[in-house]
N, C-alpha and C positions, 0 to 999 in steps of 0.2 A: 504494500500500500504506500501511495507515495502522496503526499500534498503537494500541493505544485508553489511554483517556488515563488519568489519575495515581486510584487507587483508593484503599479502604477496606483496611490489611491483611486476611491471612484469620482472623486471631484475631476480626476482629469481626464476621465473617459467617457465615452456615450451612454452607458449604460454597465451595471455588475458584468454582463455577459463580455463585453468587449475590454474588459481588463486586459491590458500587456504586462510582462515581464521589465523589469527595472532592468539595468544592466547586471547588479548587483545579482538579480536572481538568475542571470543566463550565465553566470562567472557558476553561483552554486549549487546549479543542475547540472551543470558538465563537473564539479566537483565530485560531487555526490555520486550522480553517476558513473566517472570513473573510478571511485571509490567500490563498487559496487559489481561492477566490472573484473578490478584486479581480483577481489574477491571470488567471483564465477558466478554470481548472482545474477543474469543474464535468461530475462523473459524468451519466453515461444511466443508468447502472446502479449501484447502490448494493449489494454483499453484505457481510454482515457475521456474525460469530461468536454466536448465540446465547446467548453468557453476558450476563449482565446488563448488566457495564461496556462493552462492545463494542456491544451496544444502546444502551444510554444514549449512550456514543460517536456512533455513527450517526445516533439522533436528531437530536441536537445537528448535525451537519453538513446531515444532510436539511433542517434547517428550514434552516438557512444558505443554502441550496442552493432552496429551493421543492418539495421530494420529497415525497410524501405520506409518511405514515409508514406506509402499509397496502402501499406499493412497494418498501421493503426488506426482501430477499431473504435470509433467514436461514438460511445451511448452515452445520451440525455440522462438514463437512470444516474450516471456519478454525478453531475449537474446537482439536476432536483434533488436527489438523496430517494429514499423508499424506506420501507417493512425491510429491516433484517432480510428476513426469509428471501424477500422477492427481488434485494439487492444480490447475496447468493446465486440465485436462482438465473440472473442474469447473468452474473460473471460466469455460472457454470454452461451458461447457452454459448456465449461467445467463447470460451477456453476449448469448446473441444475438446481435441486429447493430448492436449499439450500438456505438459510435464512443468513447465514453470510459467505461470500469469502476475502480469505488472497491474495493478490499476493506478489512473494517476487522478484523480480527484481535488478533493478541498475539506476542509474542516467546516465543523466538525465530524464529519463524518466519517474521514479515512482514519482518527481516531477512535472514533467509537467504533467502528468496524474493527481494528486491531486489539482493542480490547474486550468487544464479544468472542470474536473469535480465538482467543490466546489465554481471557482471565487474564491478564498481565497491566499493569498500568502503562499508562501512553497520554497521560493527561496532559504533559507535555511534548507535543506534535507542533513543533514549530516550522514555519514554510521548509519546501524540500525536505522535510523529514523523512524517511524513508524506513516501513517496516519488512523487513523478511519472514515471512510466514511459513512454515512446514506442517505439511499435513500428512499423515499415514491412509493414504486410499488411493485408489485405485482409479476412482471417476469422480470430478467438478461437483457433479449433484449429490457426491453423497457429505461435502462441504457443509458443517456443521458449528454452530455457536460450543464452543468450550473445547473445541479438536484441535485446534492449531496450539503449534509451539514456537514461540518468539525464537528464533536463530542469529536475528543481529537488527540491530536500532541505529542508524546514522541520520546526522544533520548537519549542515555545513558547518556553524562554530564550532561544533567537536573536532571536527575534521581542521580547522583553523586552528586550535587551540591545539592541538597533537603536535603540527609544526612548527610550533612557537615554542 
């Protein structure tokens, strides 16, 4: 689960949905991302929120990543948010039989999703946050609240603050 990374307030967009990326947050999604990368953490499946930043977001990790940009999977459900279940429900429509799935969203939600699904706190989910999630199954839909297991938590100032 990834929140998409540090924006434009709304005062200076048309609208929430056409929010951009600040420089700052196009510096720490390629951070993060290659963070994540080095690691082998490295989606099948790329979905992400249709708002602008949340694209920009996902670009930025796709190319980190080798993904075409014409293969992420852009559902409204990360946008709006949903039921648990029927957020699930969706990511396990779009994953297929892919072996590892990204979502790139926004808060609160890709927190509160990481912490349904893990039991683990994540109340701190600051921009580009980024959770790694493990699950023991076999199929998308059998993706369950309290199944997953936290495997690793980054955010750009950790990652700043490592090099320092």
């Amino acid at each position: 689960m990834v929140r998409h990374a540090k924006t434009e307030p709304l005062t200076d967009a048309a609208s929430d949905f056409e929010r951009k990326l600040k420089k700052r947050g196009r510096g720490d999604a390629s951070l993060v991302a290659g963070d994540l990368k080095d690691k082998d953490y490295v989606p099948d499946v790329l979905i992400a929120s249709p708002a602008k930043r949340a694209i920009q977001t996902a670009l930025i990790y796709a190319e980190t990543y080798g993904i075409p940009e014409d293969d992420i999977k852009e559902a409204m459900f990360v946008y709006d948010g949903d039921t648990t279940a029927r957020m699930l429900d969706a990511i396990a429509g779009l994953a297929g039989n892919a072996g590892t799935v990204m979502v790139v969203g926004h808060n609160p939600d890709m927190a509160t999703l990481s912490m349904l699904l893990t039991r683990e706190d994540f109340y701190h989910y600051p921009t580009c946050a980024s959770s790694v999630i493990a699950f023991s199954i076999t199929d998308w839909k059998d993706m369950s609240v309290g199944q997953g297991r936290s495997e690793y938590f980054v955010y750009p100032r950790l990652l700043k603050n490592n090099k320092a």
